[in-house]
C-alpha positions as a Markdown table, in Angstrom:
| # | Residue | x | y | z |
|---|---|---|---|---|
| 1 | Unk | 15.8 | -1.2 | 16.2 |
| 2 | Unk | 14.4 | -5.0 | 15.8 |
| 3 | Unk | 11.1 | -3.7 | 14.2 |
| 4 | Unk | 10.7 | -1.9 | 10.8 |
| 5 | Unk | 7.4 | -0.4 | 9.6 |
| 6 | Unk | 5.9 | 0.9 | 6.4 |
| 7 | Unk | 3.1 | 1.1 | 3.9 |
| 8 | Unk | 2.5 | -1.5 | 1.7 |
| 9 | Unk | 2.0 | 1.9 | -0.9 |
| 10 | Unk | 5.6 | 2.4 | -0.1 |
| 11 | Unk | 6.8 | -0.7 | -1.6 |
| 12 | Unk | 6.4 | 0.9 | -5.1 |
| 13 | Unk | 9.0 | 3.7 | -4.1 |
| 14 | Unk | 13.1 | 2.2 | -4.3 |
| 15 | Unk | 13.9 | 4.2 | -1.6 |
| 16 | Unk | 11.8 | 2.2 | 0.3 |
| 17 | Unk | 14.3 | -0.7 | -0.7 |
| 18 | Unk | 17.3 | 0.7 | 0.3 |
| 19 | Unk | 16.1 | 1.0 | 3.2 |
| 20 | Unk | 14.9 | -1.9 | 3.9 |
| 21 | Unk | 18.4 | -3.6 | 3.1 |
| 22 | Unk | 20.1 | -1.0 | 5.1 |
| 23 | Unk | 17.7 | -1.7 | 7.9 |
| 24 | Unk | 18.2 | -6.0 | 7.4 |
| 25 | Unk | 22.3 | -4.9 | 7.1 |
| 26 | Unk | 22.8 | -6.6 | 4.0 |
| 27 | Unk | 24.1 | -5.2 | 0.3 |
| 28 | Unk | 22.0 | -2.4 | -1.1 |
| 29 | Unk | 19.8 | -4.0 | -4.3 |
| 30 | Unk | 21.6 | -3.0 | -7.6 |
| 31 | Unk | 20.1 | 0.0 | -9.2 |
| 32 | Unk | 19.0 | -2.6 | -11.8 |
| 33 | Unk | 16.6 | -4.5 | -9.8 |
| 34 | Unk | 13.1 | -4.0 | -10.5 |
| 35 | Unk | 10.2 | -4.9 | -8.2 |
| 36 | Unk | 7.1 | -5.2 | -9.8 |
| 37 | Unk | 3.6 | -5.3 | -8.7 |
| 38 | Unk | 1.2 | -8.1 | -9.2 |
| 39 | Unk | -2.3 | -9.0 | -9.7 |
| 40 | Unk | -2.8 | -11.3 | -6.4 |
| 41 | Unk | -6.7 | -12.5 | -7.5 |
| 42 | Unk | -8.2 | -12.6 | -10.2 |
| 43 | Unk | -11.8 | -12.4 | -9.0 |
| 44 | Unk | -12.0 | -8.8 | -9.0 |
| 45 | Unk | -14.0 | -7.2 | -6.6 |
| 46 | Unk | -14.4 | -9.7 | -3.5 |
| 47 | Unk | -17.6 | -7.8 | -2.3 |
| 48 | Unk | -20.5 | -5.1 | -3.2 |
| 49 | Unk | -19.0 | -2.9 | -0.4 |
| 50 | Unk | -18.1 | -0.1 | -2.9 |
| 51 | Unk | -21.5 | 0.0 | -4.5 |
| 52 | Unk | -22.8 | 0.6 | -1.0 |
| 53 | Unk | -21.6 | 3.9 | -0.4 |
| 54 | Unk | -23.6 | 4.5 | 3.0 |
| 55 | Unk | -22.0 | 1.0 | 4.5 |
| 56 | Unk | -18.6 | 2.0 | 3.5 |
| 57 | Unk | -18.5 | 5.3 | 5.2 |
| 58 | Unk | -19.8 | 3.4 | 8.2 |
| 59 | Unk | -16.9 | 1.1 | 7.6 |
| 60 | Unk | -13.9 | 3.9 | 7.5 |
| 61 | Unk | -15.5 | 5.5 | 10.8 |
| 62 | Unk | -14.9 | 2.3 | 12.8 |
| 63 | Unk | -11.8 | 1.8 | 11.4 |
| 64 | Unk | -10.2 | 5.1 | 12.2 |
| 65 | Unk | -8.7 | 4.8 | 15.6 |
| 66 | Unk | -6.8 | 1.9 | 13.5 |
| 67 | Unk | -6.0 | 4.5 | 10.5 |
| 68 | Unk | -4.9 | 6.7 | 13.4 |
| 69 | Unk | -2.6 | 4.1 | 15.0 |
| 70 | Unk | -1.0 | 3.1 | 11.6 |
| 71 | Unk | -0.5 | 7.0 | 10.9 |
| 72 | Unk | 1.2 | 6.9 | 14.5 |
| 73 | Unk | 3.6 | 3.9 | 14.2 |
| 74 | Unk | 4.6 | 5.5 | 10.3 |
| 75 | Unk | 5.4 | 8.8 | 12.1 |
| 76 | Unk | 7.2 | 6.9 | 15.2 |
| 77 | Unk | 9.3 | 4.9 | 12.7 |
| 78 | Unk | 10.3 | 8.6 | 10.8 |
| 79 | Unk | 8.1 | 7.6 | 8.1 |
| 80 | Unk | 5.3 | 9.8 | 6.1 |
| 81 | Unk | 2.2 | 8.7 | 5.5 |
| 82 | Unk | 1.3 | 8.1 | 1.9 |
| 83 | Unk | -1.8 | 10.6 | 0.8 |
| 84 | Unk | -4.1 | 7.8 | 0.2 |
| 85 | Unk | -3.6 | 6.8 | 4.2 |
| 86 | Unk | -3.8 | 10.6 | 5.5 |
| 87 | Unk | -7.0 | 11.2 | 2.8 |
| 88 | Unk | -8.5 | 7.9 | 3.8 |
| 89 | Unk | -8.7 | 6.9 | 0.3 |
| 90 | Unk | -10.6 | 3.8 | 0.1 |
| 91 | Unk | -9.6 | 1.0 | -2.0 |
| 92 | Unk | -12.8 | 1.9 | -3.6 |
| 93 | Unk | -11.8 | 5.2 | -4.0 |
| 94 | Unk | -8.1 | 4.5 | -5.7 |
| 95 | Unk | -10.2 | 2.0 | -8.0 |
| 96 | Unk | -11.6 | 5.0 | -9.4 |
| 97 | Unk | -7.9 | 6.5 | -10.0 |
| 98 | Unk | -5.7 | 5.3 | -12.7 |
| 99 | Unk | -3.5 | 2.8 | -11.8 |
| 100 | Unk | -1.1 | 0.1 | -13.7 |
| 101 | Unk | -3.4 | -2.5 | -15.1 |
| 102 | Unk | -2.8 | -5.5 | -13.5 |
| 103 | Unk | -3.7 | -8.9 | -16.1 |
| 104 | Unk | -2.8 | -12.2 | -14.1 |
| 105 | Unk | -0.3 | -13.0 | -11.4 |
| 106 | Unk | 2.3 | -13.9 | -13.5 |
| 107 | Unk | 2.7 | -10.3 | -15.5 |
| 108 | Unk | 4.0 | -6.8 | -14.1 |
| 109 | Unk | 1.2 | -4.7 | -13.6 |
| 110 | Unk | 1.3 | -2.0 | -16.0 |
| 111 | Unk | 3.0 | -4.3 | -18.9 |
């Protein structure tokens, strides 16, 4: 296999690590290593898209032969898809949920 696919969601799982070392053929990560998650803007919402519920669902029809196709290459690669994928969670949607808080790029979200 040249090609390895996943979920960004699965980033935040260490399984997901070890196999992605076993997969590159290099040393497992020590069970020490921590991989964080990080605030990437700080602008906060880029757009009114999730206050305008009636474009949004407009928006995830059109997009679901690609939420399909990402579902497909997951299961062709022996990989689940993660709820929020299979529910078509937006990222409006999992705004709503609690998740780590994330300050500033430079801090662990959640710290």
């Amino acid at each position: 296999r040249r090609l390895f696919i996943l979920h960004q969601e699965s980033l935040q799982s260490e399984q997901m690590w070890d196999k992605l070392a076993s997969f590159l053929r290099i040393a497992p990560f020590p069970s020490s290593a921590k991989f964080h998650r990080y605030h990437t803007s700080n602008r906060g919402s880029e757009s009114e898209l999730c206050s305008n519920t009636s474009v949004a669902a407009r928006l995830l029809r059109h997009l679901e032969p690609e939420y399909r196709a990402i579902e497909e290459a997951l299961a062709a690669s022996g990989q689940d898809a993660p709820a929020s994928l299979r529910l078509r969670l937006t990222r409006c949607q999992q705004e709503e949920r609690p998740s780590p808080r994330c300050i500033d790029r430079t801090t662990p979200c959640g710290s």
